[in-house]
Backbone and ligand atoms as CSV (ligand in chain L), in Angstrom:
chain,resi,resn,atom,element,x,y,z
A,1,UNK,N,N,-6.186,-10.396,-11.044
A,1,UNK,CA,C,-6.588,-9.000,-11.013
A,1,UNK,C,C,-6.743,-8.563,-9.542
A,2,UNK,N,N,-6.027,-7.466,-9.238
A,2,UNK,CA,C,-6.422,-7.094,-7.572
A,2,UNK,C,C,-7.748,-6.696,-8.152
A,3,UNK,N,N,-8.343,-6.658,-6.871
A,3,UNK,CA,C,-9.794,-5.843,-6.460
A,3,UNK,C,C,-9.589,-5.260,-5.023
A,4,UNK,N,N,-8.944,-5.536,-4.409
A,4,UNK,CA,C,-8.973,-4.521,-3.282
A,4,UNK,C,C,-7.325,-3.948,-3.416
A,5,UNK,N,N,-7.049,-2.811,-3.533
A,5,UNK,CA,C,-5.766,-2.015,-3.677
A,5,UNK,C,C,-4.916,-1.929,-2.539
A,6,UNK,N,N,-6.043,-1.184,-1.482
A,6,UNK,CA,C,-5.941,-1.393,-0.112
A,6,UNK,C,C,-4.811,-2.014,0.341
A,7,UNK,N,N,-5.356,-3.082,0.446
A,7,UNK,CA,C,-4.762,-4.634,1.330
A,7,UNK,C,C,-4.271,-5.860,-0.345
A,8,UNK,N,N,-4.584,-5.206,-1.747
A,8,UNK,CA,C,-3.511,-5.606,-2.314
A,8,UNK,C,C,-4.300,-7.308,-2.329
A,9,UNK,N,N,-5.830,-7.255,-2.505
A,9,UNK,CA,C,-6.225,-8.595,-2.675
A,9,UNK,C,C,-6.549,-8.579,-3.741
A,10,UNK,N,N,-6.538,-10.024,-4.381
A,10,UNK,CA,C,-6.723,-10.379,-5.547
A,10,UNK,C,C,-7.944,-11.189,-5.842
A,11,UNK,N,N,-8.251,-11.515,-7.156
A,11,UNK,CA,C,-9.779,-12.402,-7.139
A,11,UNK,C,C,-9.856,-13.630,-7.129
A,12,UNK,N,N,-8.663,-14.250,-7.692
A,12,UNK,CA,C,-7.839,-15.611,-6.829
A,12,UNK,C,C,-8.065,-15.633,-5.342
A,13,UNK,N,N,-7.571,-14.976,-4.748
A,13,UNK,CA,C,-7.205,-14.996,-3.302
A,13,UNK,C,C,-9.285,-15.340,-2.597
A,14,UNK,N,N,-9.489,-14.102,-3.255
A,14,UNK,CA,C,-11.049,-14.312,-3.030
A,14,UNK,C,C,-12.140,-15.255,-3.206
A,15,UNK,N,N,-11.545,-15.950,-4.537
A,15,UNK,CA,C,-11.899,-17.305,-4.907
A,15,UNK,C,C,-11.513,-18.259,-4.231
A,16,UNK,N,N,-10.685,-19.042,-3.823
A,16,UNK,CA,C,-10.086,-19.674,-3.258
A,16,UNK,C,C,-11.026,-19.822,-1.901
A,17,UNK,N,N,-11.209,-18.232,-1.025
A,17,UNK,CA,C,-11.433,-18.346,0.014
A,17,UNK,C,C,-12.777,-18.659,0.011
A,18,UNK,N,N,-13.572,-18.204,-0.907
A,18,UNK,CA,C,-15.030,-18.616,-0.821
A,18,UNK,C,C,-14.914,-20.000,-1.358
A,19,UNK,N,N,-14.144,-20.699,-2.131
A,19,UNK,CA,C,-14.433,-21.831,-1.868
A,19,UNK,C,C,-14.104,-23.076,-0.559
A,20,UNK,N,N,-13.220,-22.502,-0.005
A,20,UNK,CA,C,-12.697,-22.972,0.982
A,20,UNK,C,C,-14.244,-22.826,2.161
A,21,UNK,N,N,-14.561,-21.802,2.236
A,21,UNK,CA,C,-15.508,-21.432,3.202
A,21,UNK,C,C,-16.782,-22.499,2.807
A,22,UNK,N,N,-16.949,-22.421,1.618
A,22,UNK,CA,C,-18.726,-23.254,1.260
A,22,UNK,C,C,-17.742,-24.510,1.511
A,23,UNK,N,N,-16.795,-25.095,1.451
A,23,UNK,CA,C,-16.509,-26.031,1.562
A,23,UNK,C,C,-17.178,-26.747,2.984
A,24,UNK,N,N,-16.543,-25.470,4.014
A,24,UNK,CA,C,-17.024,-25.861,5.679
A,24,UNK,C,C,-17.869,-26.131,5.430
A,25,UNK,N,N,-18.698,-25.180,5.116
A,25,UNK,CA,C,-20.131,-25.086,5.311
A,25,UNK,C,C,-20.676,-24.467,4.205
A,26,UNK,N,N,-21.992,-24.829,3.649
A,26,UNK,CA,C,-21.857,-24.729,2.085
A,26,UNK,C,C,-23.610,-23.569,2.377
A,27,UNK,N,N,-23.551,-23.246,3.652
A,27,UNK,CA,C,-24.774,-22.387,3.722
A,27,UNK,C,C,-24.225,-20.837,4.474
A,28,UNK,N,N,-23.107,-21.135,4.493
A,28,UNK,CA,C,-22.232,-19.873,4.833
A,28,UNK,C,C,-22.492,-18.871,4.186
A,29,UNK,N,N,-23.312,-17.813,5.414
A,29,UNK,CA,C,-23.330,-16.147,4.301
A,29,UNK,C,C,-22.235,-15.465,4.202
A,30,UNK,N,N,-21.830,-15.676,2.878
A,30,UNK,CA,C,-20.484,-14.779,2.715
A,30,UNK,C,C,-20.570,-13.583,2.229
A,31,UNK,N,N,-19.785,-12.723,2.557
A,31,UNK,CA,C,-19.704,-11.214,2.439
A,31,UNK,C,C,-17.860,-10.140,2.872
A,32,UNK,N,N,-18.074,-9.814,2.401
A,32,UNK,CA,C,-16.421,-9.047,1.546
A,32,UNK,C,C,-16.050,-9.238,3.233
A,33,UNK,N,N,-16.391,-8.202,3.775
A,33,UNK,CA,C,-16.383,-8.733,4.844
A,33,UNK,C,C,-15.433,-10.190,6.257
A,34,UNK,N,N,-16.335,-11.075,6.170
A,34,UNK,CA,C,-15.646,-12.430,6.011
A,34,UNK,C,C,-14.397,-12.983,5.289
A,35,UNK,N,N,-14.846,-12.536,4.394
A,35,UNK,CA,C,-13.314,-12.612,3.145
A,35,UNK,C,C,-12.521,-12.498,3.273
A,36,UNK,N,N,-12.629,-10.667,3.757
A,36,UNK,CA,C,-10.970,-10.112,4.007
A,36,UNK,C,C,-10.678,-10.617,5.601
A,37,UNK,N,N,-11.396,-10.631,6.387
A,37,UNK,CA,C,-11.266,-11.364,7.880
A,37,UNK,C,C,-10.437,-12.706,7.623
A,38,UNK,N,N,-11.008,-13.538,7.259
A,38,UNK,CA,C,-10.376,-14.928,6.637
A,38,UNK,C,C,-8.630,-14.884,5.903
A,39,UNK,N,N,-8.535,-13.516,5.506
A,39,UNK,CA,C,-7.093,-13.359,4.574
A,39,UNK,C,C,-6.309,-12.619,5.529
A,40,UNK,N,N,-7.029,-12.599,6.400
A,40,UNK,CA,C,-6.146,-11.607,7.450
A,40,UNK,C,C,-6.352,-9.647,7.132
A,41,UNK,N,N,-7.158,-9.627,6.352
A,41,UNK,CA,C,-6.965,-7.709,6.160
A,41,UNK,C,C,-9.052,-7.152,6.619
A,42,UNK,N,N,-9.007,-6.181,6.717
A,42,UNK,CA,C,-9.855,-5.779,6.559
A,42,UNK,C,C,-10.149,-4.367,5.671
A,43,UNK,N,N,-11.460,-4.264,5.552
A,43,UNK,CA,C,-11.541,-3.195,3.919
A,43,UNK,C,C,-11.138,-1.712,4.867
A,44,UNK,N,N,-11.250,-1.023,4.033
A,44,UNK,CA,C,-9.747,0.352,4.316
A,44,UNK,C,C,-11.364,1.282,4.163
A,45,UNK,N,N,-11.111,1.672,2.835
A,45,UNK,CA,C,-11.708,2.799,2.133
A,45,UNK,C,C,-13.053,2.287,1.492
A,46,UNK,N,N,-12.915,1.119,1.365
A,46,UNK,CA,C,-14.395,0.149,0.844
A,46,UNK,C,C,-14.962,0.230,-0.381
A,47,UNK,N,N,-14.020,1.380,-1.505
A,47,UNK,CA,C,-13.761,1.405,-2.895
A,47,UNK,C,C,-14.050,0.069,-3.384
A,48,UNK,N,N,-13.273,-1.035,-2.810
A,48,UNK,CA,C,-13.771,-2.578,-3.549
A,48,UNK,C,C,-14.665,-3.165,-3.538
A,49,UNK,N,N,-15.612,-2.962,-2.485
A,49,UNK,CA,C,-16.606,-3.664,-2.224
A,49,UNK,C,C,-17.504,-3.898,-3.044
A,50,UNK,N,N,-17.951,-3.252,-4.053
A,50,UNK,CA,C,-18.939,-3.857,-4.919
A,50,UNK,C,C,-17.877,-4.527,-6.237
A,51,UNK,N,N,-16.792,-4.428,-5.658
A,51,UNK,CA,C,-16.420,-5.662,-7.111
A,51,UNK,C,C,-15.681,-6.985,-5.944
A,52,UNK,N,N,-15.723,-6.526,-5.540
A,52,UNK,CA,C,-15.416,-8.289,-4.045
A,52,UNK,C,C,-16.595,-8.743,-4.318
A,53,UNK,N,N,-18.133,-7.961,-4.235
A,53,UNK,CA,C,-19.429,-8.846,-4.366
A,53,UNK,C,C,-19.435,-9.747,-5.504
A,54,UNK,N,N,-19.338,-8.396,-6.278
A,54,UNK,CA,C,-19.344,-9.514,-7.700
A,54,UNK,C,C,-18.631,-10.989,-7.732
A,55,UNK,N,N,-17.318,-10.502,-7.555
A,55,UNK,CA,C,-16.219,-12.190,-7.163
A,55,UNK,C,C,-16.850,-12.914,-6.794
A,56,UNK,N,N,-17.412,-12.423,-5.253
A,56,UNK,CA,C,-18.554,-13.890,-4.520
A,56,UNK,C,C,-19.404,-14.394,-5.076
A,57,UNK,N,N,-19.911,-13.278,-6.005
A,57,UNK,CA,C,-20.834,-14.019,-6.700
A,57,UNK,C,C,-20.524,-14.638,-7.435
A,58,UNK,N,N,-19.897,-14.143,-8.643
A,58,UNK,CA,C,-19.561,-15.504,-9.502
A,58,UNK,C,C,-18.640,-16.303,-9.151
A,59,UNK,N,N,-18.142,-16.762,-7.775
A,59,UNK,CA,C,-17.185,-17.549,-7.757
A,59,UNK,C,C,-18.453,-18.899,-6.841
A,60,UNK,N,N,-19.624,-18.438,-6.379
A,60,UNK,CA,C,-20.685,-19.144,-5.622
A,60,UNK,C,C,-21.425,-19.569,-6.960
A,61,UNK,N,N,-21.569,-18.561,-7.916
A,61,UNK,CA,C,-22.494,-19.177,-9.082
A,61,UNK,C,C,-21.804,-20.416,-9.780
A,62,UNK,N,N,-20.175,-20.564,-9.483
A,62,UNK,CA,C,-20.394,-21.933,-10.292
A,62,UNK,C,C,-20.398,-22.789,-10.131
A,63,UNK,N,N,-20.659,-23.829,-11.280
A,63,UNK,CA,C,-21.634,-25.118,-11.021
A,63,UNK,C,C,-21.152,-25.816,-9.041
A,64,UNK,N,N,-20.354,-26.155,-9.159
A,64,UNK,CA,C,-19.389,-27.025,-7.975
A,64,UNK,C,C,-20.184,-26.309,-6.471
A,65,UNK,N,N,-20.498,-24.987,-6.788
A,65,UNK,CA,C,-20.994,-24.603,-5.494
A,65,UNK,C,C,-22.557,-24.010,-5.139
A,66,UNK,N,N,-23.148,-24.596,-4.188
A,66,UNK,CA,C,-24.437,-24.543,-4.183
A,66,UNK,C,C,-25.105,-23.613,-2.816
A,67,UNK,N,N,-25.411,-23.034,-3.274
A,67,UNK,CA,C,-25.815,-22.176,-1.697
A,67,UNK,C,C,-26.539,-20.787,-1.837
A,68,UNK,N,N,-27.660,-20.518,-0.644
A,68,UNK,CA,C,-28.962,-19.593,-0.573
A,68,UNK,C,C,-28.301,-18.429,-0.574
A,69,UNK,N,N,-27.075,-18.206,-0.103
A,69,UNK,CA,C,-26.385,-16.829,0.139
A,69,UNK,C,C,-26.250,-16.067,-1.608
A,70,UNK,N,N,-26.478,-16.775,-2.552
A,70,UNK,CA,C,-26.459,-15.895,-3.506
A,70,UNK,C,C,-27.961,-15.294,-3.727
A,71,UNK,N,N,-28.855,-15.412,-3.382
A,71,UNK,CA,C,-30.075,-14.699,-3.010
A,71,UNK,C,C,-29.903,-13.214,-2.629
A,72,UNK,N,N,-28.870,-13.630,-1.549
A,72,UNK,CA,C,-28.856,-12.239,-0.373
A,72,UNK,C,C,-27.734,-11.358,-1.140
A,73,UNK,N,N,-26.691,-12.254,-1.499
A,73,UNK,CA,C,-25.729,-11.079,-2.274
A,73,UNK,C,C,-26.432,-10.708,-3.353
A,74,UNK,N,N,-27.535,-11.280,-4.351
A,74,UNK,CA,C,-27.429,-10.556,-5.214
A,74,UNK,C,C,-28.285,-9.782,-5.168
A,75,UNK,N,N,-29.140,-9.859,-4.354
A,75,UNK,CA,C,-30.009,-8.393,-3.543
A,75,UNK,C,C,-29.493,-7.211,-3.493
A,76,UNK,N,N,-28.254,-7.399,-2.799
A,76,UNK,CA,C,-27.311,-6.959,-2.164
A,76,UNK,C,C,-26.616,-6.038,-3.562
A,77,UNK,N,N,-26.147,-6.471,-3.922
A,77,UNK,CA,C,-25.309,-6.131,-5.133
A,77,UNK,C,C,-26.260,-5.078,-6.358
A,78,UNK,N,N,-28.037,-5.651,-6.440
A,78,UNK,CA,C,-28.868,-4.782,-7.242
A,78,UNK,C,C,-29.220,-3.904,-6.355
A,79,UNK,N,N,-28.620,-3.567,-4.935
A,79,UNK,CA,C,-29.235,-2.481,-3.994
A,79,UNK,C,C,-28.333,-1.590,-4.368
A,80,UNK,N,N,-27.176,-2.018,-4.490
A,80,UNK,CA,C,-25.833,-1.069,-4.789
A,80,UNK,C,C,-25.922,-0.514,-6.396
A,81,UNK,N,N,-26.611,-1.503,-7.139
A,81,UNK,CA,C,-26.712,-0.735,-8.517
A,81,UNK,C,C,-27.482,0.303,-8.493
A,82,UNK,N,N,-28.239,-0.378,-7.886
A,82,UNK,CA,C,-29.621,1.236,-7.889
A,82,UNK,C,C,-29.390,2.536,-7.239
A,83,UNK,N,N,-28.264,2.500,-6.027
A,83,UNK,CA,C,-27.791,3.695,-5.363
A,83,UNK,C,C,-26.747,3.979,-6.294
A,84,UNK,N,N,-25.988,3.118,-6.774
A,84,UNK,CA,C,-25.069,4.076,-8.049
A,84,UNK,C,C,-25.450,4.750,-8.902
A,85,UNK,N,N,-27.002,4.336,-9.415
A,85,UNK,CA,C,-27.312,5.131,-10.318
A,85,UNK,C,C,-27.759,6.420,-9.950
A,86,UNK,N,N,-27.777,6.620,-9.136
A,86,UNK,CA,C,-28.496,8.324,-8.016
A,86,UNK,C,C,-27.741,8.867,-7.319
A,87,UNK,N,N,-26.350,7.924,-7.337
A,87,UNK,CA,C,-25.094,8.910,-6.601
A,87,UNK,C,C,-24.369,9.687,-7.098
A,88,UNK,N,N,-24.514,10.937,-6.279
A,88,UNK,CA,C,-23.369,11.765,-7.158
A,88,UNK,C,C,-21.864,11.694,-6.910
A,89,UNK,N,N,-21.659,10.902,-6.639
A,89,UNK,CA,C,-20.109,10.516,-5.840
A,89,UNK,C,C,-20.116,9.383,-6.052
A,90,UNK,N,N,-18.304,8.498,-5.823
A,90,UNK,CA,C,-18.182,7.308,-5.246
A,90,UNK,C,C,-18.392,7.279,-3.809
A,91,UNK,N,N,-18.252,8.350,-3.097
A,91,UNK,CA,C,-18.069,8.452,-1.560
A,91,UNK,C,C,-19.284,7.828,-1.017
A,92,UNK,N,N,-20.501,8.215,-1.837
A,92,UNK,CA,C,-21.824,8.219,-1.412
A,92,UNK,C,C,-22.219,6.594,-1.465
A,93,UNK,N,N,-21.638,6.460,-2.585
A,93,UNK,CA,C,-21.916,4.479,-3.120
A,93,UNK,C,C,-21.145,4.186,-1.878
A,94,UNK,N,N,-20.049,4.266,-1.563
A,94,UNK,CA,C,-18.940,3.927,-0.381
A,94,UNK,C,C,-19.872,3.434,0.847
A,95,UNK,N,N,-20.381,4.480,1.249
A,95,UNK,CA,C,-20.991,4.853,2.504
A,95,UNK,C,C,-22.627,3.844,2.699
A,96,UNK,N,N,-22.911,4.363,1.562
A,96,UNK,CA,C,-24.158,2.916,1.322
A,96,UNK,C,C,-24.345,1.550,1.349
A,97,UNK,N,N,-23.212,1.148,0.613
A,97,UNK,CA,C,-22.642,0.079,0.818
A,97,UNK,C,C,-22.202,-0.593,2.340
A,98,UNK,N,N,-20.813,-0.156,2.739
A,98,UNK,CA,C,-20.742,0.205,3.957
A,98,UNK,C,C,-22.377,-0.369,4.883
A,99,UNK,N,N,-23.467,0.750,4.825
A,99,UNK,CA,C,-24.549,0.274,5.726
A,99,UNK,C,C,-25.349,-0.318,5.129
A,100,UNK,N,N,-25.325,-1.009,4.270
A,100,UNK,CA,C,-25.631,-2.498,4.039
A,100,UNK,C,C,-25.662,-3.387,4.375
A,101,UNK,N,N,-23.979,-3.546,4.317
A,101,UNK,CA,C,-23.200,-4.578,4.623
A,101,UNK,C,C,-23.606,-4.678,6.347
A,102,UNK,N,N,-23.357,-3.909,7.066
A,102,UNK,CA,C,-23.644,-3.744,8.411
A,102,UNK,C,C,-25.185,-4.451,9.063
A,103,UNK,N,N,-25.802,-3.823,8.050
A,103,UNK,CA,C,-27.323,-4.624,8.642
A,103,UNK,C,C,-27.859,-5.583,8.315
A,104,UNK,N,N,-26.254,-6.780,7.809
A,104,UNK,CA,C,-26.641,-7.454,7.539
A,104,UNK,C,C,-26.573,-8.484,8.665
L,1,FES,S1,S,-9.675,-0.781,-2.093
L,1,FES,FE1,FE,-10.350,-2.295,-0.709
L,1,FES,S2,S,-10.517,-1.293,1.153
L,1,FES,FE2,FE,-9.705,0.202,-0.181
Protein backbone atom coordinates (compact mmCIF):
# COMPACT_ATOMS: atom_id res chain seq x y z
CA UNK A 1 0.00 0.00 0.00
CA UNK A 2 1.67 3.49 -0.75
CA UNK A 3 1.32 5.89 2.12
CA UNK A 4 3.22 8.62 0.91
CA UNK A 5 1.93 9.56 -2.86
CA UNK A 6 4.40 12.21 -2.93
CA UNK A 7 7.61 10.32 -3.20
CA UNK A 8 5.45 7.10 -4.06
CA UNK A 9 6.49 5.23 -0.62
CA UNK A 10 5.15 2.25 0.40
CA UNK A 11 4.59 0.46 3.93
CA UNK A 12 7.00 -2.26 2.95
CA UNK A 13 9.56 0.18 2.10
CA UNK A 14 8.80 1.76 5.60
CA UNK A 15 8.91 -1.47 7.28
CA UNK A 16 11.88 -2.71 6.16
CA UNK A 17 13.52 0.58 7.02
CA UNK A 18 12.47 0.71 10.57
CA UNK A 19 13.59 -2.52 10.90
CA UNK A 20 16.79 -2.09 9.49
CA UNK A 21 17.25 1.08 11.73
CA UNK A 22 16.27 -0.74 15.36
CA UNK A 23 18.46 -3.20 13.99
CA UNK A 24 21.57 -0.48 14.36
CA UNK A 25 20.36 0.61 17.14
CA UNK A 26 17.31 -0.65 18.76
CA UNK A 27 16.82 2.80 20.89
CA UNK A 28 16.63 4.81 17.73
CA UNK A 29 13.88 7.60 17.77
CA UNK A 30 12.24 7.03 14.68
CA UNK A 31 10.07 9.42 12.96
CA UNK A 32 8.59 9.78 9.22
CA UNK A 33 11.05 11.99 9.03
CA UNK A 34 14.24 9.69 9.32
CA UNK A 35 12.41 7.29 7.19
CA UNK A 36 12.00 9.17 4.23
CA UNK A 37 15.78 10.61 4.78
CA UNK A 38 16.99 6.93 4.93
CA UNK A 39 14.92 6.13 1.39
CA UNK A 40 16.35 8.98 -0.06
CA UNK A 41 12.93 11.38 -0.32
CA UNK A 42 11.69 13.77 1.91
CA UNK A 43 7.82 14.55 2.87
CA UNK A 44 6.35 17.09 0.16
CA UNK A 45 2.89 18.11 1.41
CA UNK A 46 2.99 15.93 4.75
CA UNK A 47 -0.63 14.50 3.87
CA UNK A 48 1.16 11.06 4.99
CA UNK A 49 2.42 11.68 7.99
CA UNK A 50 0.03 10.46 10.33
CA UNK A 51 -0.30 7.18 8.45
CA UNK A 52 3.83 6.77 8.15
CA UNK A 53 3.29 7.08 12.17
CA UNK A 54 1.03 4.55 12.34
CA UNK A 55 3.48 2.10 10.06
CA UNK A 56 6.23 2.92 12.72
CA UNK A 57 4.22 2.05 14.99
CA UNK A 58 3.03 -1.07 14.23
CA UNK A 59 5.97 -2.14 12.48
CA UNK A 60 8.08 -1.27 16.24
CA UNK A 61 5.06 -2.95 18.06
CA UNK A 62 6.01 -6.27 16.82
CA UNK A 63 7.09 -8.86 18.91
CA UNK A 64 10.97 -9.01 17.22
CA UNK A 65 11.31 -5.30 18.04
CA UNK A 66 11.80 -3.67 21.31
CA UNK A 67 12.21 -0.04 21.93
CA UNK A 68 11.13 3.34 24.22
CA UNK A 69 10.49 5.28 20.97
CA UNK A 70 7.02 3.83 20.85
CA UNK A 71 6.17 5.88 23.99
CA UNK A 72 7.04 9.07 22.09
CA UNK A 73 5.31 8.09 18.80
CA UNK A 74 2.40 7.12 20.35
CA UNK A 75 2.09 10.38 22.20
CA UNK A 76 2.77 11.68 19.18
CA UNK A 77 0.22 10.06 17.09
CA UNK A 78 -2.79 10.66 20.18
CA UNK A 79 -1.59 14.45 19.83
CA UNK A 80 -2.53 14.27 16.19
CA UNK A 81 -5.84 12.49 17.01
CA UNK A 82 -6.92 15.05 19.25
CA UNK A 83 -6.05 18.03 16.77
CA UNK A 84 -8.01 16.08 14.10
CA UNK A 85 -10.78 16.04 16.01
CA UNK A 86 -10.97 20.14 16.22
CA UNK A 87 -9.66 20.65 12.76
CA UNK A 88 -11.51 22.10 10.32
CA UNK A 89 -9.24 21.18 7.51
CA UNK A 90 -6.61 18.64 6.53
CA UNK A 91 -4.31 21.70 6.04
CA UNK A 92 -4.62 22.48 9.71
CA UNK A 93 -3.83 18.61 10.86
CA UNK A 94 -0.87 19.14 8.10
CA UNK A 95 0.59 22.06 9.76
CA UNK A 96 0.30 20.60 13.36
CA UNK A 97 1.77 17.77 12.70
CA UNK A 98 4.49 19.31 10.77
CA UNK A 99 5.29 21.31 14.38
CA UNK A 100 5.39 18.42 16.22
CA UNK A 101 7.43 16.62 14.44
CA UNK A 102 9.91 19.63 14.57
CA UNK A 103 10.05 19.95 18.34
CA UNK A 104 10.92 16.96 18.49
S1 LIG B 1 1.89 12.36 0.53
FE1 LIG B 1 3.78 12.19 1.57
S2 LIG B 1 4.66 14.11 1.42
FE2 LIG B 1 2.85 14.27 0.25
Amino acid sequence: MIICSCNRISDKQIRAVVTELLEEDPNALLTPGLIYKKLGFRAECGTCLTLAIETIINEIDHPSHNGCQVIHLSRLQEKIRNKKKNATSQRAVNKQTRQGLRSW
